[in-house]
C-alpha positions in Angstrom: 0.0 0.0 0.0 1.4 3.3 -0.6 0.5 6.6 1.1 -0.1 10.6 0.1 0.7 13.2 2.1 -1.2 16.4 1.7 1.6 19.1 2.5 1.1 21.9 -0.1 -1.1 24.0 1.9 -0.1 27.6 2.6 0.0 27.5 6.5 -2.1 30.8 7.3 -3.9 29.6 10.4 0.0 28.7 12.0 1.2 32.5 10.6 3.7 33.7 11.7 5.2 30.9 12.3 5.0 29.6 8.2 6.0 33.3 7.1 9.6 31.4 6.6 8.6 27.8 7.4 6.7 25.7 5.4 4.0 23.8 8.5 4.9 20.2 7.7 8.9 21.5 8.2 7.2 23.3 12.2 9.4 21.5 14.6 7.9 19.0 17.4 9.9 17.1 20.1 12.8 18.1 17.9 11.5 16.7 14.7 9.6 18.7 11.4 5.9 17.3 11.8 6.0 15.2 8.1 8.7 13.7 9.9 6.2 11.9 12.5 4.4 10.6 9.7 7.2 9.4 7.4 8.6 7.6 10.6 5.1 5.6 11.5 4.5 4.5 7.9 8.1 3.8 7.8 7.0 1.1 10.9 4.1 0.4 9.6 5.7 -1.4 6.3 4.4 1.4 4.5 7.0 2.9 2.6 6.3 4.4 -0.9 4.9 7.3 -0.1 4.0 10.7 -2.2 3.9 14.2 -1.0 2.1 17.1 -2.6 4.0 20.5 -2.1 3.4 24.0 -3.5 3.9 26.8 -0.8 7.5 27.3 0.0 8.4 23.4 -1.9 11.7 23.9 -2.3 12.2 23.9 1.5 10.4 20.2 1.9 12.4 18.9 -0.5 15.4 19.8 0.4 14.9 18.9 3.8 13.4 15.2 2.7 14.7 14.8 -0.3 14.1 11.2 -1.4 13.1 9.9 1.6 15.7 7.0 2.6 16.8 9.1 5.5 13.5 7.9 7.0 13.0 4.2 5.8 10.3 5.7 2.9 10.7 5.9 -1.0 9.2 9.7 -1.7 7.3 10.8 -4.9 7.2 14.5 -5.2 3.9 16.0 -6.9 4.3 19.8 -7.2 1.5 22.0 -7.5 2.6 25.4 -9.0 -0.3 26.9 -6.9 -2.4 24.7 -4.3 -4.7 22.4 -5.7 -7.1 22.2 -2.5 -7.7 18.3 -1.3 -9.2 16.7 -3.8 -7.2 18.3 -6.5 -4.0 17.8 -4.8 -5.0 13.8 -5.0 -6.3 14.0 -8.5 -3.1 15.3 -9.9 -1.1 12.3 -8.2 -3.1 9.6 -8.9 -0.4 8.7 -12.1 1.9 8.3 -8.6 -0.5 6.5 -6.5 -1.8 3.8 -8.9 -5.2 1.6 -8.9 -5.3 0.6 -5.5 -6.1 1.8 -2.3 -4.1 4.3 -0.7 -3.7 5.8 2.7 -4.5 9.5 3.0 -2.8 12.1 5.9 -3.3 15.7 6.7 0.2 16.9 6.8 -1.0 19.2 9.5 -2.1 16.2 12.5 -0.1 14.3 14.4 -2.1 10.8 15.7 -0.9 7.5 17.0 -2.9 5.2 15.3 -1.1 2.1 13.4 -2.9 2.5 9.4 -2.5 -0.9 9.1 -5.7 -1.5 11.1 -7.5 0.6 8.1 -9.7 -2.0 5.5 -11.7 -0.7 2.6 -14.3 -3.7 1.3 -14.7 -3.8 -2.5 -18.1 -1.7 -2.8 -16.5 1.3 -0.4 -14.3 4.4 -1.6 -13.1 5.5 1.5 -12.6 4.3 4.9 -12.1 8.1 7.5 -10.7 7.5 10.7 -13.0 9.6 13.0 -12.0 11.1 16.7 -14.3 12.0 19.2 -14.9 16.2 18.9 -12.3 18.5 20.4 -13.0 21.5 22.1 -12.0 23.6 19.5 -14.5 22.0 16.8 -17.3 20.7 19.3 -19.8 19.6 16.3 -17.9 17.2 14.9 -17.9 16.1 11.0 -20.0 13.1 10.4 -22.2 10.2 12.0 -20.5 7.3 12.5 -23.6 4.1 13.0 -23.5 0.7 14.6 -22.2 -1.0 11.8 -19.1 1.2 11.1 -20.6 3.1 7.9 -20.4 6.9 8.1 -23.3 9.8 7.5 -23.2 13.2 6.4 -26.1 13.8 9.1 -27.0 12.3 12.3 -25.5 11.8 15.7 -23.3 11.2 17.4 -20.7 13.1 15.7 -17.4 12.7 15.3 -14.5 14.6 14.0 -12.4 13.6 10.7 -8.7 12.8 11.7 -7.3 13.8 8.5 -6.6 9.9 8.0 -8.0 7.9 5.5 -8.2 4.8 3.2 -9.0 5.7 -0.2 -10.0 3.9 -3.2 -8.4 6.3 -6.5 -12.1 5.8 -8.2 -13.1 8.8 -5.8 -11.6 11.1 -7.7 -10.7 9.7 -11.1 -13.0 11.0 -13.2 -13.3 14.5 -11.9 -11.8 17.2 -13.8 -7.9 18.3 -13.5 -7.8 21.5 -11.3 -8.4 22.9 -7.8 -11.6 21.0 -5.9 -12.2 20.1 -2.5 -12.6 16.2 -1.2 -15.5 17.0 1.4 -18.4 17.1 -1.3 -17.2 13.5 -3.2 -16.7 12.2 0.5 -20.8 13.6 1.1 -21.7 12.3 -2.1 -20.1 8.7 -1.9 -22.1 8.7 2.1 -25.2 8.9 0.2 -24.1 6.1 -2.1 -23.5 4.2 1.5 -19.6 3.6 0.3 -18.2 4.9 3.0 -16.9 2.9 6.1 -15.3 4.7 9.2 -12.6 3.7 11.9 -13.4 5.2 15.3 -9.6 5.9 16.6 -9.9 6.2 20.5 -6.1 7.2 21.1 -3.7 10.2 20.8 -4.9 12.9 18.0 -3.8 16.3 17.7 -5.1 18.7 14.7 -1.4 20.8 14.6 -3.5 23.8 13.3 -2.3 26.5 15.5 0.7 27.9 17.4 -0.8 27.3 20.4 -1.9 23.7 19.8 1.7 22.9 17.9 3.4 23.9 21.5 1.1 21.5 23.2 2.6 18.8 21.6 5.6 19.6 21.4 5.4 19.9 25.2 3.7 16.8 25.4 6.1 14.8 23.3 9.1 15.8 24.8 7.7 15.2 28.2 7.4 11.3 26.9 10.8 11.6 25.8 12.3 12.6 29.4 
């Protein structure tokens, strides 16, 4: 299985910190973020992975490069402006290939091993779903009994910015900038879409104030 990365966003809720930094290069525990994530796939037998870049790319290259540093094989899809999600996945599916693929926020951190992620034939996506922090206390989606997830109903839960994707989701959309949300609403509806509800350590990295919580956190594990 290979893995995406979606790191070509333009950082604006973590200014000023990404004035001069790219976010997945934001240090924590003494580490750039991506770094997390290339290190569990890496464990996780999961080592071809491709990363989308656009806003300050050069940087993430040259601070990954190729990847063998960290026990990964990266493909580097460059967006000359940012393609949003689903766009960003479109324009690497050449990369990715026919098969399922795991998908990650650059911009999380989570503890969860991806190799407990399944995707049955009929589904396009398995999300891996947190319970609602305080800082988005609605939550995304439902998540029912028998693991298949809603656009509406309750309770909610909160989209980790993980997921198992099938490429079909976005294959026959149109090159260009587009969002994944709707295709994820519309495949619900189709009642292809499972869910994984991930009960351990989540953080959504998407402010300076949340990024030095876990960097706190982290190196507190470490001592």
């Amino acid at each position: 299985m290979k893995a995406m990365i979606l790191a070509a966003g333009l950082g604006t809720r973590m200014r000023p910190l990404t004035d001069h930094c790219p976010k997945p290069l934001l240090d924590v525990a003494g580490k750039p973020l991506i770094v997390h994530h290339l290190e569990r796939l890496a464990a996780a037998g999961i080592v071809e992975v491709v990363i989308n870049v656009s806003y300050r790319a050069d940087q993430i290259l040259d601070a990954l490069g190729d990847g063998r540093d960290f026990g990964v094989s990266i493909a580097w899809s460059r967006e000359p402006t940012p393609l949003e999600t689903g766009g960003g996945i479109r324009q690497a599916l050449p990369m990715l290939g026919s098969a399922p693929f795991l998908l990650l926020n650059g911009d999380v951190w989570c503890d969860l091993d991806p190799t407990v992620l399944t995707l049955p034939t009929q589904d396009l996506a398995q999300l891996v779903l947190v319970d609602n922090p305080d800082h988005h206390p609605e939550g995304d989606f439902a998540l029912d009994t028998e693991g298949r997830v809603h656009a509406r109903g309750a309770p909610r839960l909160t989209y980790a910015g993980l997921a198992l994707l099938d490429p079909a989701l976005v294959a026959d959309e149109s090159p260009g900038a587009f969002v994944l949300a709707p295709l994820l609403r519309r495949a619900m509806a189709e009642g292809r879409v499972g869910g994984h509800h991930h009960r351990g350590s989540w953080v959504d990295v998407g402010t300076p104030e949340r990024l030095a919580a876990l960097d706190r956190r982290l190196r507190a594990r470490q001592g």
